[in-house]
PQR file of N, CA, C, O and H, with PARSE charges and radii, in Angstrom:
ATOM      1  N   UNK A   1       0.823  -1.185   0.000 -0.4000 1.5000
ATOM      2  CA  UNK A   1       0.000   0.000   0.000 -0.0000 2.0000
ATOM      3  C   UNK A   1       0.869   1.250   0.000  0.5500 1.7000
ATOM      4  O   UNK A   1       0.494   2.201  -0.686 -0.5500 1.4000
ATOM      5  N   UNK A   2       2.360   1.366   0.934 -0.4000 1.5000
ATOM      6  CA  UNK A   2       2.847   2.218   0.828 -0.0000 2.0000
ATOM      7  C   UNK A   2       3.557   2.646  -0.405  0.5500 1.7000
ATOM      8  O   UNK A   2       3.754   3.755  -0.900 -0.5500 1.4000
ATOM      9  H   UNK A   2       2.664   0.594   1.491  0.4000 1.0000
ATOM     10  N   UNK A   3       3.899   1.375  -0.774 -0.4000 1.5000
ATOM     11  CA  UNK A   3       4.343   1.405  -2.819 -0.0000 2.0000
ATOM     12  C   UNK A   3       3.287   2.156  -3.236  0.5500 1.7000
ATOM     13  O   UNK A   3       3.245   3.384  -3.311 -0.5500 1.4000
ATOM     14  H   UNK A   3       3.739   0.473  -0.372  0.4000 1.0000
ATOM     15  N   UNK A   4       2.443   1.378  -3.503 -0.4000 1.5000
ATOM     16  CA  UNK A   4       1.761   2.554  -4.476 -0.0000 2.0000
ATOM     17  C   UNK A   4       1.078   3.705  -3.704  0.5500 1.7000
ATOM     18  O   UNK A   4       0.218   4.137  -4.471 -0.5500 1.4000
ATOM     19  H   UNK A   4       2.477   0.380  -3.443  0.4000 1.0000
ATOM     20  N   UNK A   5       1.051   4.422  -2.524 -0.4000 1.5000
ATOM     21  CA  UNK A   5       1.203   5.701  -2.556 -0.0000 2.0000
ATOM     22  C   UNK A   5       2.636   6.654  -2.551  0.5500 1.7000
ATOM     23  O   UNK A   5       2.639   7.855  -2.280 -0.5500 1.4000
ATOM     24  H   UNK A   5       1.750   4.071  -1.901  0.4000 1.0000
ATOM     25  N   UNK A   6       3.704   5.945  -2.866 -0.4000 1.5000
ATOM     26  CA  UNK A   6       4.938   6.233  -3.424 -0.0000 2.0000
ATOM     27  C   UNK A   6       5.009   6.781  -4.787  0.5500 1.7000
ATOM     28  O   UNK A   6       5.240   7.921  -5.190 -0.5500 1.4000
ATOM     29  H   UNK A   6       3.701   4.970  -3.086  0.4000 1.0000
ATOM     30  N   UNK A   7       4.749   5.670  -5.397 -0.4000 1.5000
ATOM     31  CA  UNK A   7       4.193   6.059  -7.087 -0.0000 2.0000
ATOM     32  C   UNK A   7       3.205   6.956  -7.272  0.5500 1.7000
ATOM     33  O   UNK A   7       3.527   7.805  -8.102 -0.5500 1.4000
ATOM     34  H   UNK A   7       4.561   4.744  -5.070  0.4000 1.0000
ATOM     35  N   UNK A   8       1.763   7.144  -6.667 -0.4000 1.5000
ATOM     36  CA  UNK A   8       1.205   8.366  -6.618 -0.0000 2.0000
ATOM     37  C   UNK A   8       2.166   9.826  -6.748  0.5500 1.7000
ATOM     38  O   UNK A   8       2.380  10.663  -7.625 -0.5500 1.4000
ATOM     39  H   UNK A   8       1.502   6.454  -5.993  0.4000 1.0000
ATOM     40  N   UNK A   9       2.589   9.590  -5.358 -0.4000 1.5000
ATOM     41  CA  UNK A   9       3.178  11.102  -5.149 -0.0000 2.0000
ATOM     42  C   UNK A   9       4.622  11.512  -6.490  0.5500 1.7000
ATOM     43  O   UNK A   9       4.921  12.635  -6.897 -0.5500 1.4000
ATOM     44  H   UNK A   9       2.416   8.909  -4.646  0.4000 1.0000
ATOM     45  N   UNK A  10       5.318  10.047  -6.930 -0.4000 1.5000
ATOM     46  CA  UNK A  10       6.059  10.633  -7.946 -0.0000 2.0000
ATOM     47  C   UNK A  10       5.353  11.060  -8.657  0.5500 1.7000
ATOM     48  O   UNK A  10       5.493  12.248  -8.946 -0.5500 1.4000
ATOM     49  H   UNK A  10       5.075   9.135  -6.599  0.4000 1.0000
ATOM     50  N   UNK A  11       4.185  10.223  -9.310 -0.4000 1.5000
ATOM     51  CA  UNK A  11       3.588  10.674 -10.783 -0.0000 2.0000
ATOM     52  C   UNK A  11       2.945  12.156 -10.174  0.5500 1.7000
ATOM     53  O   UNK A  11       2.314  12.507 -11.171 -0.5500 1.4000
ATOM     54  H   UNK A  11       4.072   9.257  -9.075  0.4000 1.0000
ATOM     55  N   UNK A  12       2.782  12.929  -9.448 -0.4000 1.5000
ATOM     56  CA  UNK A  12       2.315  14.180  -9.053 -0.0000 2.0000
ATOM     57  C   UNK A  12       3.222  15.156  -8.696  0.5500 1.7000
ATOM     58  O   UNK A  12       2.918  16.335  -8.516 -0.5500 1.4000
ATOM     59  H   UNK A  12       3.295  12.644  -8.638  0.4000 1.0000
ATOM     60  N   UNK A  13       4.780  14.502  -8.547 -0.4000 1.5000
ATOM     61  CA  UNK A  13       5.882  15.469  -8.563 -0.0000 2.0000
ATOM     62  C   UNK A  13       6.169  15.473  -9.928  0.5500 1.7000
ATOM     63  O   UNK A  13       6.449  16.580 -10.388 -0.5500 1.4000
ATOM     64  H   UNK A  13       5.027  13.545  -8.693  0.4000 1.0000
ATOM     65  N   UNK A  14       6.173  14.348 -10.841 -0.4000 1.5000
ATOM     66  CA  UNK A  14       6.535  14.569 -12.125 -0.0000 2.0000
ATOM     67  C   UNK A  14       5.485  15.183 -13.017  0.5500 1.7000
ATOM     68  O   UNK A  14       5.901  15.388 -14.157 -0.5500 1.4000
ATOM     69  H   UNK A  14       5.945  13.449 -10.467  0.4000 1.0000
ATOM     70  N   UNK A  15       4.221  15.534 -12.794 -0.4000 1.5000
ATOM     71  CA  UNK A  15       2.992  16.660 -13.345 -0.0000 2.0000
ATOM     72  C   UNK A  15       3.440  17.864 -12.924  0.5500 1.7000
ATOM     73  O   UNK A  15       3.367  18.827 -13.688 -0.5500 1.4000
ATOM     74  H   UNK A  15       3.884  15.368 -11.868  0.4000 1.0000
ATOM     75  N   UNK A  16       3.816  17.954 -12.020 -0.4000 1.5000
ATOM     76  CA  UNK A  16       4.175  19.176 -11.436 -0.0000 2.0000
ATOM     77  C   UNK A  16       5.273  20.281 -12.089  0.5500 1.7000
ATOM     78  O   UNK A  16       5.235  21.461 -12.438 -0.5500 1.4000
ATOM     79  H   UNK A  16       3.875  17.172 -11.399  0.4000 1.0000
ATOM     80  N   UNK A  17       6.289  19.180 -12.043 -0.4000 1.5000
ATOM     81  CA  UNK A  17       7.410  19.671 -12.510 -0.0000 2.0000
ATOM     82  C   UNK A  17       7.534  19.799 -14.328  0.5500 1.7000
ATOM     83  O   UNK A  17       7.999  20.838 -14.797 -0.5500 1.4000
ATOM     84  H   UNK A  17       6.320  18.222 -11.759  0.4000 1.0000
ATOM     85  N   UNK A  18       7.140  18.815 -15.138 -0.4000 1.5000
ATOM     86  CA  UNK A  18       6.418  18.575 -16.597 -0.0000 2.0000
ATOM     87  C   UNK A  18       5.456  20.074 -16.950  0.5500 1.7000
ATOM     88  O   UNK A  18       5.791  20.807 -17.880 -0.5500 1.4000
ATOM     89  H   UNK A  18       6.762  17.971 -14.757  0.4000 1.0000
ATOM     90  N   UNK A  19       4.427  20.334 -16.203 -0.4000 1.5000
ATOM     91  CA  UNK A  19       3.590  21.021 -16.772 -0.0000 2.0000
ATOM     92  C   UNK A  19       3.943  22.444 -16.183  0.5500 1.7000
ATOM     93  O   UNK A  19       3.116  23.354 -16.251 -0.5500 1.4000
ATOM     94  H   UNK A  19       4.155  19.738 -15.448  0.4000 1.0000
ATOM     95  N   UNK A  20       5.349  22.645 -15.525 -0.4000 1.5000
ATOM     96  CA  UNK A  20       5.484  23.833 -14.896 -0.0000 2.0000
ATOM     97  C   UNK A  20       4.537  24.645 -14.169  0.5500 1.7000
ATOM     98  O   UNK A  20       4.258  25.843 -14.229 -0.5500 1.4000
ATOM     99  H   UNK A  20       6.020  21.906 -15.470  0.4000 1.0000
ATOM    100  N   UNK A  21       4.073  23.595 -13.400 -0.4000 1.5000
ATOM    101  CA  UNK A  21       2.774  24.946 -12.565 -0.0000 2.0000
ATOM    102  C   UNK A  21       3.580  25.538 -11.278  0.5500 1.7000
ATOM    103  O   UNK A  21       4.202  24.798 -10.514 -0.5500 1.4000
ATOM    104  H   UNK A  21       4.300  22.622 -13.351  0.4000 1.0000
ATOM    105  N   UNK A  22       3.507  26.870 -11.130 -0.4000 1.5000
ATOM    106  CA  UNK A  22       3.855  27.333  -9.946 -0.0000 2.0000
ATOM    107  C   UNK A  22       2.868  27.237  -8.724  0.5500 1.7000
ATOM    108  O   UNK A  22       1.715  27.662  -8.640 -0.5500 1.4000
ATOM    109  H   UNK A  22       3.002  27.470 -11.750  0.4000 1.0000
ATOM    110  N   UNK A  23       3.714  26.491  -7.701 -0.4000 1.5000
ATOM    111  CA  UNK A  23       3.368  26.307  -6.401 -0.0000 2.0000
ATOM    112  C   UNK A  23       3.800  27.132  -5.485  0.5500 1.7000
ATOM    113  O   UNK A  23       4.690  27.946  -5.731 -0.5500 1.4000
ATOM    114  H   UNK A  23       4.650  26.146  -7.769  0.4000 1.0000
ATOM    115  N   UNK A  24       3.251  27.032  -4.369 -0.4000 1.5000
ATOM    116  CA  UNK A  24       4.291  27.696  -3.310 -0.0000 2.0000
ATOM    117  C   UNK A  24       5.305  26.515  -2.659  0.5500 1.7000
ATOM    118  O   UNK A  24       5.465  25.352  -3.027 -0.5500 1.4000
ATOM    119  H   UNK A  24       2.528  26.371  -4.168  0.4000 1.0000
ATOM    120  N   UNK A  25       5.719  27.011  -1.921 -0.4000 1.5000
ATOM    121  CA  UNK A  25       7.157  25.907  -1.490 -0.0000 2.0000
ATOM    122  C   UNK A  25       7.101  24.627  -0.977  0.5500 1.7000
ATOM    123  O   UNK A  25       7.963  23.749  -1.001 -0.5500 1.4000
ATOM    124  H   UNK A  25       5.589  27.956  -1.621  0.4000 1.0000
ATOM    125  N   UNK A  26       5.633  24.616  -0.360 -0.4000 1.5000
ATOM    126  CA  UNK A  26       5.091  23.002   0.353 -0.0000 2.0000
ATOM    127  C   UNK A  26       5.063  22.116  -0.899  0.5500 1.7000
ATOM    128  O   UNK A  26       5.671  21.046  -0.943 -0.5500 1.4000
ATOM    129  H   UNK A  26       4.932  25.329  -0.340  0.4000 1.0000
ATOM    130  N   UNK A  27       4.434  22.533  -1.775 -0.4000 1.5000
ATOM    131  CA  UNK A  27       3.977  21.278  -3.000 -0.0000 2.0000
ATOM    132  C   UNK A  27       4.929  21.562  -4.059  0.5500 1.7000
ATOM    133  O   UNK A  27       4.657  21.267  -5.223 -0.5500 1.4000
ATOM    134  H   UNK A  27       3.940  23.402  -1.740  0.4000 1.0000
ATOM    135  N   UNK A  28       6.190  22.195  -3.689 -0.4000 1.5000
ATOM    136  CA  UNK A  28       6.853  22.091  -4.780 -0.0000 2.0000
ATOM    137  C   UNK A  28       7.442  20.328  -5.328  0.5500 1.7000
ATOM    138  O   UNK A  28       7.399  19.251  -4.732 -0.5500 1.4000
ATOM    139  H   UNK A  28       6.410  22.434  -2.744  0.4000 1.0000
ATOM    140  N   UNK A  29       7.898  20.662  -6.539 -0.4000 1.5000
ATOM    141  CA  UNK A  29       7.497  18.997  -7.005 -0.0000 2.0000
ATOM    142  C   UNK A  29       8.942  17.782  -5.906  0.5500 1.7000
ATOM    143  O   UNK A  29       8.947  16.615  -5.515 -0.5500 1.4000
ATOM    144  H   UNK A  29       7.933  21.536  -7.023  0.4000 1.0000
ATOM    145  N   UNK A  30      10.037  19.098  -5.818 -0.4000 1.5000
ATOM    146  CA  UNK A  30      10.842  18.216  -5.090 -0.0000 2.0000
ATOM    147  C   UNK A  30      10.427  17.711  -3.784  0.5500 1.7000
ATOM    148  O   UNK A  30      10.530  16.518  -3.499 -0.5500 1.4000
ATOM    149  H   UNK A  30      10.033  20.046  -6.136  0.4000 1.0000
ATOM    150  N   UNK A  31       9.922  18.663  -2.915 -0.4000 1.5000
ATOM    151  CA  UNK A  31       9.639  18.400  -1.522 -0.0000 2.0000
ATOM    152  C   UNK A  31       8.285  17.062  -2.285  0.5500 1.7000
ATOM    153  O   UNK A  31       8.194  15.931  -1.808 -0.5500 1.4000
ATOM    154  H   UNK A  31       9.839  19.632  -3.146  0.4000 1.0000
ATOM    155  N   UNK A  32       7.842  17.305  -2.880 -0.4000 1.5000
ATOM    156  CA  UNK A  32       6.437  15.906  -3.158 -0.0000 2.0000
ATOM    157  C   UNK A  32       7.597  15.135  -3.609  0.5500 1.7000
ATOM    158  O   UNK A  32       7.700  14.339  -2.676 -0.5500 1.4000
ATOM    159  H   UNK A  32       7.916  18.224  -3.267  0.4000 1.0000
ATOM    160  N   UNK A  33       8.429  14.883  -4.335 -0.4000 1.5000
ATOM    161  CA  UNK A  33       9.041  13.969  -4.703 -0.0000 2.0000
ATOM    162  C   UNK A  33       9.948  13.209  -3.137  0.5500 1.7000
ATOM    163  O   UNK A  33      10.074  11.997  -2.964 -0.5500 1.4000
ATOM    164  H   UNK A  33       8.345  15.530  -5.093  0.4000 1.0000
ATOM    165  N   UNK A  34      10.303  13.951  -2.482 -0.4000 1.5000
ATOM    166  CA  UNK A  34      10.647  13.653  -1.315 -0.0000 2.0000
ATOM    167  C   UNK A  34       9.681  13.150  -0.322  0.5500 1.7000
ATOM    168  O   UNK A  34      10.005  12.441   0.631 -0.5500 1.4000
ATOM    169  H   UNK A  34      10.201  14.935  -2.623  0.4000 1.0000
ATOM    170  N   UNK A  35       8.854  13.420  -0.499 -0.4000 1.5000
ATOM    171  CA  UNK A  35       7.197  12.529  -0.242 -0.0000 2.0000
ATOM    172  C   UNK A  35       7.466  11.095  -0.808  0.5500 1.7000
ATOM    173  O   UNK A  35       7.519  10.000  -0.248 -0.5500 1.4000
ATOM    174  H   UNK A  35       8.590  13.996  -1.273  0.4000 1.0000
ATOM    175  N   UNK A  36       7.593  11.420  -1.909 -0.4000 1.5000
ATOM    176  CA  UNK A  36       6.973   9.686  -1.755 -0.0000 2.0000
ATOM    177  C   UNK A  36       8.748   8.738  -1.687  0.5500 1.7000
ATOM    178  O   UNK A  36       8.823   7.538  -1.420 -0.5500 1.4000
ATOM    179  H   UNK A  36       7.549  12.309  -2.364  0.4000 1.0000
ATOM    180  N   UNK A  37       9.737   9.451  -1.932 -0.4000 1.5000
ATOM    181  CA  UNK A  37      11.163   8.882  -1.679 -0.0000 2.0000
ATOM    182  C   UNK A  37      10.858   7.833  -0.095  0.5500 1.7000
ATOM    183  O   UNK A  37      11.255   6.681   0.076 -0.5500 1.4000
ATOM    184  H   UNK A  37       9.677  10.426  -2.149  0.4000 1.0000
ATOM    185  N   UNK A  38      10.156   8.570   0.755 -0.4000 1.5000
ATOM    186  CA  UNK A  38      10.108   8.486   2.445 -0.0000 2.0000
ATOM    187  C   UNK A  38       9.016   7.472   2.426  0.5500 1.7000
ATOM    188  O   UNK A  38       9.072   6.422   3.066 -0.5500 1.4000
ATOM    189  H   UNK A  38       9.834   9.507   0.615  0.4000 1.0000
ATOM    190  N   UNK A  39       8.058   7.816   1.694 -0.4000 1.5000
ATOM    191  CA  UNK A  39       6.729   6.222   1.400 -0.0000 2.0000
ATOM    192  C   UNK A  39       7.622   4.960   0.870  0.5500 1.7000
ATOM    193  O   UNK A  39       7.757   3.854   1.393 -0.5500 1.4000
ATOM    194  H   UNK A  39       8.012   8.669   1.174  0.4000 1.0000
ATOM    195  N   UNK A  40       8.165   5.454  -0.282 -0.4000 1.5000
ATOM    196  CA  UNK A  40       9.100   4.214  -0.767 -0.0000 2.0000
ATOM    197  C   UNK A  40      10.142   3.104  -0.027  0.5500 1.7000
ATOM    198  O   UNK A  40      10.199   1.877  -0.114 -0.5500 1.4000
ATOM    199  H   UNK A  40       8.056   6.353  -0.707  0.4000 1.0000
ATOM    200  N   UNK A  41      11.105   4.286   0.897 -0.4000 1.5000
ATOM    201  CA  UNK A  41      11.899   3.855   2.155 -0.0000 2.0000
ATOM    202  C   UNK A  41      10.936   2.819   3.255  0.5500 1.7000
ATOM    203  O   UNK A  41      11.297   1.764   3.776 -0.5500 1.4000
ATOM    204  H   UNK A  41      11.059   5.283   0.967  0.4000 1.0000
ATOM    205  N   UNK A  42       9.811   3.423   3.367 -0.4000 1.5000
ATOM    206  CA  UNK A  42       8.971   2.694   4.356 -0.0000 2.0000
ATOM    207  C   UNK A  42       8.619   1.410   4.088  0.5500 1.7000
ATOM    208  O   UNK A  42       8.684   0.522   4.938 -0.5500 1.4000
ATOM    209  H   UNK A  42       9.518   4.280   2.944  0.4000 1.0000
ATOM    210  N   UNK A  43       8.187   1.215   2.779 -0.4000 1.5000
ATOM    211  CA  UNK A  43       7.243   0.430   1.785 -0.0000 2.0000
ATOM    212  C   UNK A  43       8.582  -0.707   1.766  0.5500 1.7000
ATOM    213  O   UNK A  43       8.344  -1.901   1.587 -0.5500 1.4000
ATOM    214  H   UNK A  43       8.135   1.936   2.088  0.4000 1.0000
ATOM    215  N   UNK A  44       9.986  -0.211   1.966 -0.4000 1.5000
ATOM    216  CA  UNK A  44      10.712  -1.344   1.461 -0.0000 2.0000
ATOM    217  C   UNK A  44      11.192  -1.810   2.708  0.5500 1.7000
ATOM    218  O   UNK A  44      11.598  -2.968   2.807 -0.5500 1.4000
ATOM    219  H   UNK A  44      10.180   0.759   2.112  0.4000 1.0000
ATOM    220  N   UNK A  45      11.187  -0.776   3.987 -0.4000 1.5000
ATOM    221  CA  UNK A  45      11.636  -1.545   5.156 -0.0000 2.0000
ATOM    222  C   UNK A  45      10.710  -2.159   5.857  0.5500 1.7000
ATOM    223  O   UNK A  45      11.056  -2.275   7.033 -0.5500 1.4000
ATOM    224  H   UNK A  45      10.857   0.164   3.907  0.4000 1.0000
ATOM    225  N   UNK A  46       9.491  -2.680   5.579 -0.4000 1.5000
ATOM    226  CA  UNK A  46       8.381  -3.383   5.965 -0.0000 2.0000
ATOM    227  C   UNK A  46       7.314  -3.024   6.573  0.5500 1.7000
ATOM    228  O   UNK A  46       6.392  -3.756   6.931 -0.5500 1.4000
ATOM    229  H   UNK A  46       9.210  -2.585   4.624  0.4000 1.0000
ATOM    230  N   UNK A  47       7.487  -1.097   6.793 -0.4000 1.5000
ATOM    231  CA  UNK A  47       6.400  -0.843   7.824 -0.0000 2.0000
ATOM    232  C   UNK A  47       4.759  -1.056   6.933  0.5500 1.7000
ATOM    233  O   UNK A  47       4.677  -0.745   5.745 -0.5500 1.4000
ATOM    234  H   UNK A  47       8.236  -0.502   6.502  0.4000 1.0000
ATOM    235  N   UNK A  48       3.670  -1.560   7.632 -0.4000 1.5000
ATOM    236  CA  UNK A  48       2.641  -1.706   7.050 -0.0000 2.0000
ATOM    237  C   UNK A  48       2.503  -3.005   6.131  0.5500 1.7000
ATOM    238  O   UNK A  48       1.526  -3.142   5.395 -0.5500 1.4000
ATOM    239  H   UNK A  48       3.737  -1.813   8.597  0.4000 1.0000
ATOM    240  N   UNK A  49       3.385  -3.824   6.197 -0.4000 1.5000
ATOM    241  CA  UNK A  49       3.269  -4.845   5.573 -0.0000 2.0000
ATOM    242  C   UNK A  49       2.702  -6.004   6.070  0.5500 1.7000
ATOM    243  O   UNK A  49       2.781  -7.121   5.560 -0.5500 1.4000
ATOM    244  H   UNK A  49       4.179  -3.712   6.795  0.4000 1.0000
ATOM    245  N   UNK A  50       1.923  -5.583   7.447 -0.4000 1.5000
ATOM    246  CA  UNK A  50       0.683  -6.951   8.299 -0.0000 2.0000
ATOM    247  C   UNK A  50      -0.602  -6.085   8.299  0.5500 1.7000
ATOM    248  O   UNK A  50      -1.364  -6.571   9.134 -0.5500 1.4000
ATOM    249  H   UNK A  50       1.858  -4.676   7.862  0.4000 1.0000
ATOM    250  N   UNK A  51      -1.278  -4.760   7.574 -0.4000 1.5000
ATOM    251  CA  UNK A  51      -1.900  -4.576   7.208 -0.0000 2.0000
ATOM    252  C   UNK A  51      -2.749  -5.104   6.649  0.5500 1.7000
ATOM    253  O   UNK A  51      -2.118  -5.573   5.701 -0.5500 1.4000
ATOM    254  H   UNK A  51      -0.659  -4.364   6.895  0.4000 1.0000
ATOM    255  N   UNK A  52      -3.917  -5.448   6.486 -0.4000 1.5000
ATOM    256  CA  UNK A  52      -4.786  -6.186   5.709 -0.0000 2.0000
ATOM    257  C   UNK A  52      -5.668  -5.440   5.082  0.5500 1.7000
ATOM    258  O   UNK A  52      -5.924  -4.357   5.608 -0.5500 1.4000
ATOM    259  H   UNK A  52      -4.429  -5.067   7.256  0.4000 1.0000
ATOM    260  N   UNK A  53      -6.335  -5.785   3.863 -0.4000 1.5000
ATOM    261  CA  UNK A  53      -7.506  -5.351   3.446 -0.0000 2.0000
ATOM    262  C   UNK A  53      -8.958  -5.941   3.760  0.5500 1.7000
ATOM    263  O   UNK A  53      -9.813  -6.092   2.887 -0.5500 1.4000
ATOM    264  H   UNK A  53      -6.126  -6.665   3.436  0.4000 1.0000
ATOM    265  N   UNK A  54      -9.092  -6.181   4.785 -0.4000 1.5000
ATOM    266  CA  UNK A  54     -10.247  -6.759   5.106 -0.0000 2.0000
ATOM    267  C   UNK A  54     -10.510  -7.668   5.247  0.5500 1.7000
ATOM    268  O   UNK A  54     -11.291  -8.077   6.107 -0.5500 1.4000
ATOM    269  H   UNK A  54      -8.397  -6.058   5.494  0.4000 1.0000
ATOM    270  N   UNK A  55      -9.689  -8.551   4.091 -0.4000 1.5000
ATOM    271  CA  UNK A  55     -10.064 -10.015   3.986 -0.0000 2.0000
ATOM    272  C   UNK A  55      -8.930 -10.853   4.833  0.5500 1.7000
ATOM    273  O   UNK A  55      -7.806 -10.370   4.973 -0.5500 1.4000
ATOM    274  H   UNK A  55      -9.055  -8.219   3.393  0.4000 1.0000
ATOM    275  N   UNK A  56      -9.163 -11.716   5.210 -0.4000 1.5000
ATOM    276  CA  UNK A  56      -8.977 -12.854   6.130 -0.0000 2.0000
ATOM    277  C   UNK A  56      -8.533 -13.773   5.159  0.5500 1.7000
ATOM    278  O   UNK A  56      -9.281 -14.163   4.262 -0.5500 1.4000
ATOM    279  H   UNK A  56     -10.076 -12.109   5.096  0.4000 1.0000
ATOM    280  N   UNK A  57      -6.485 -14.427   5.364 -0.4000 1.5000
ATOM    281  CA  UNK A  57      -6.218 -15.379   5.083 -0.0000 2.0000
ATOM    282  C   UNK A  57      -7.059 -17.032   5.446  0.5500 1.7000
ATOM    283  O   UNK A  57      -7.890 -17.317   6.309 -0.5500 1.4000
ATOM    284  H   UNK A  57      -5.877 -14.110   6.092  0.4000 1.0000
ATOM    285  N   UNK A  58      -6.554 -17.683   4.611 -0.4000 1.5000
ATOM    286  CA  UNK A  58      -7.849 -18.927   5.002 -0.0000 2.0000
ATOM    287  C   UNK A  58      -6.397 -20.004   4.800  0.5500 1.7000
ATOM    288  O   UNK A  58      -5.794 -19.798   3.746 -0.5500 1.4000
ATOM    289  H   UNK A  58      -5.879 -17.451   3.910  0.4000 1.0000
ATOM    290  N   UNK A  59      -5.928 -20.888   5.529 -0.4000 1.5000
ATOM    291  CA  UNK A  59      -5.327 -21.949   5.757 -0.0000 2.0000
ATOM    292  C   UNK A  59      -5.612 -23.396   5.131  0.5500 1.7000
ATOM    293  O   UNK A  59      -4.920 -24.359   5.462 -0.5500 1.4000
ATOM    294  H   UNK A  59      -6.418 -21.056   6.384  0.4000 1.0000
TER
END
């Protein structure tokens, strides 16, 4: 889950930065790109990975 809100936030630093829209300094595309760098880091050191979607493994 944290993967792909990793990939979110690139593909929205790379719109950002692509279509040149001026932001102010919070959503600039690096600090978002540094967003999801920190989702990605997470996503690969395991946090959230006993998360479930609802459904119940079955044995």
């Amino acid at each position: 889950m944290l993967g792909l809100a990793a990939a979110v936030m690139f593909f929205i630093a790379f719109l950002i930065n692509a279509a040149e829209i001026d932001t102010n300094e919070v959503f600039a595309s690096t600090n978002v790109m540094l967003l999801g760098l920190m989702l990605l880091a997470l996503h690969v050191a395991g946090v959230g990975s006993s998360w479930r979607s609802g459904r119940t493994r079955r044995r």
